[in-house]
ZADOGU-905840 format. One line per 10 residues: number of its first residue (from 1); their letters; for each residue x, z, y of C-alpha. Coordinates in pm, 1 decimal. Last residue first. Layout:
<nodes>
NUM> a> X Z Y | ...
</nodes>
This chain:
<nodes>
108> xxxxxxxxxx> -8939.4 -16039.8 -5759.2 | -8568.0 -16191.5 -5769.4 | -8425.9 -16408.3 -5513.7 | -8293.6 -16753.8 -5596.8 | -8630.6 -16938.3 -5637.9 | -8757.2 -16804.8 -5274.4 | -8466.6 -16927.0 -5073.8 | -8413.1 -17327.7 -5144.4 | -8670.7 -17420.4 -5393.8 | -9012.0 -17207.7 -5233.9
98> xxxxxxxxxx> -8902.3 -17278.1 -4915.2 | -8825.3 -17650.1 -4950.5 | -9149.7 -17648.2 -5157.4 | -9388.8 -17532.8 -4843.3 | -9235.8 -17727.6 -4595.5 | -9299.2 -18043.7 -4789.5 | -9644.7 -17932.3 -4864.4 | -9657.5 -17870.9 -4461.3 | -9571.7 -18203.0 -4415.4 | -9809.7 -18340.6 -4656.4
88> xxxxxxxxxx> -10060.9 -18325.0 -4345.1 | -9925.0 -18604.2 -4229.6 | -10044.2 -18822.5 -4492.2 | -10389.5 -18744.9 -4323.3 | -10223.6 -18901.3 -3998.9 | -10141.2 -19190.1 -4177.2 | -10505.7 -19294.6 -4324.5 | -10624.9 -19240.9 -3967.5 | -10351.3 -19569.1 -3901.0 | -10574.2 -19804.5 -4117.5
78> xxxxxxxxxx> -10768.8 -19642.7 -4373.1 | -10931.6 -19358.5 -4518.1 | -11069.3 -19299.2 -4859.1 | -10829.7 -19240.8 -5116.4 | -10501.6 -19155.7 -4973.4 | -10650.6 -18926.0 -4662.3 | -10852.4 -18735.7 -4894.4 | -10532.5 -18705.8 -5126.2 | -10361.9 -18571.9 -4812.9 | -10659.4 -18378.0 -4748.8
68> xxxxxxxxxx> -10626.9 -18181.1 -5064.9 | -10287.1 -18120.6 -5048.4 | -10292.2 -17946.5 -4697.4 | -10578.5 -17742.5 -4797.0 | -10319.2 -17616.2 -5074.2 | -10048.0 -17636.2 -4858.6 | -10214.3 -17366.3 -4628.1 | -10348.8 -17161.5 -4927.5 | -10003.4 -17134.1 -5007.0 | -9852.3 -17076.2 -4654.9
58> xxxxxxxxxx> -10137.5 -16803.7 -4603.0 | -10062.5 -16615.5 -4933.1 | -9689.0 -16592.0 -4920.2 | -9389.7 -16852.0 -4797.1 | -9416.4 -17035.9 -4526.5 | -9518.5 -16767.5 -4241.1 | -9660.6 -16870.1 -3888.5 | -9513.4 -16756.7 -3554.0 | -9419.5 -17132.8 -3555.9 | -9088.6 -17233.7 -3337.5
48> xxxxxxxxxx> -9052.9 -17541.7 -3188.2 | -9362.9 -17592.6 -3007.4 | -9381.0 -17228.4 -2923.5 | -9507.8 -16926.0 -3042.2 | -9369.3 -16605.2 -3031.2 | -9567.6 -16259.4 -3146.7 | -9446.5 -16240.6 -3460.5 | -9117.2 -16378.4 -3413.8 | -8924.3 -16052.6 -3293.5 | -9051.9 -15659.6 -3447.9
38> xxxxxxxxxx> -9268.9 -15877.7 -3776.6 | -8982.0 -16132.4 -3820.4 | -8677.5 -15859.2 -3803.3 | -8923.2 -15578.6 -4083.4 | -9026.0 -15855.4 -4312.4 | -8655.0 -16010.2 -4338.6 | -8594.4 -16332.7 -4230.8 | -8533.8 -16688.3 -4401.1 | -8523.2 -17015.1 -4172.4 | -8737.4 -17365.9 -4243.1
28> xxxxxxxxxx> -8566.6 -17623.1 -4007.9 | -8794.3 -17830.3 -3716.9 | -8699.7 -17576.1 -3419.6 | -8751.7 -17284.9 -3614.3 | -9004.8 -17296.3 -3910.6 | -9071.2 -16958.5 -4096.4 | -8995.9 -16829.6 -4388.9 | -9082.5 -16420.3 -4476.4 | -8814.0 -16255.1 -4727.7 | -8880.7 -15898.1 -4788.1
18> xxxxxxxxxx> -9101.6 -15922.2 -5134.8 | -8894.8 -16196.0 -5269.7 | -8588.2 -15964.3 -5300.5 | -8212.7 -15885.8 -5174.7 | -8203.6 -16036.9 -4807.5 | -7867.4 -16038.7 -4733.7 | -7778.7 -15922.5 -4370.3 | -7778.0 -16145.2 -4073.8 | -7965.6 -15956.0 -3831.6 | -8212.5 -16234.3 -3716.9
8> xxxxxxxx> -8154.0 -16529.8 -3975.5 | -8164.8 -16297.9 -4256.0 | -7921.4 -16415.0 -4536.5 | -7995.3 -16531.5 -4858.2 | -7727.5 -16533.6 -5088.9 | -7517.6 -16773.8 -5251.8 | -7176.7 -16697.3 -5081.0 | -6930.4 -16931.9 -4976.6
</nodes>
């Protein structure tokens, strides 16, 4: 069994950080390359599939945002809105899974 990232579209190795995009498909975080997510998932939105990237600026500055109202949530909310600003660690969650399971093992 190979260590490589594969391309969940065409199914060829993804080599380097700056082709991989992440994306969520039906709950589980899925590598592609640039050029299969921009011609196929770009456009597609559904409830199980998120036309949104993980990995590069706008999944950072989304965990980011997501961090800080977690903490928000944590420190000054309480009763059951204090769990629905918890939920917003999910996308933190998404975020590292990414970043440990396909980003880490590709070069820059």
């Amino acid at each position: 069994m190979s260590l490589g990232v594969y391309c969940e579209k065409c199914g060829r190795e993804i080599k380097f950080t700056g082709e991989l995009v992440t994306t969520t498909f039906m709950f589980k975080v899925v590598p592609y390359h640039e050029d299969c997510y921009a011609k196929d998932l770009k456009g597609l939105r559904t409830f199980f599939v998120s036309n949104n990237p993980i990995n590069g600026i706008s999944g950072n500055i989304t965990a980011v945002i997501s961090i800080i109202i977690g903490i928000f949530a944590l420190l000054f909310l309480d009763g059951f809105t204090k769990f629905i600003g918890l939920l917003a660690f999910v996308a933190v969650g998404y975020r590292l899974y990414s970043f440990i399971r396909f980003e880490k093992k590709l070069p820059d």
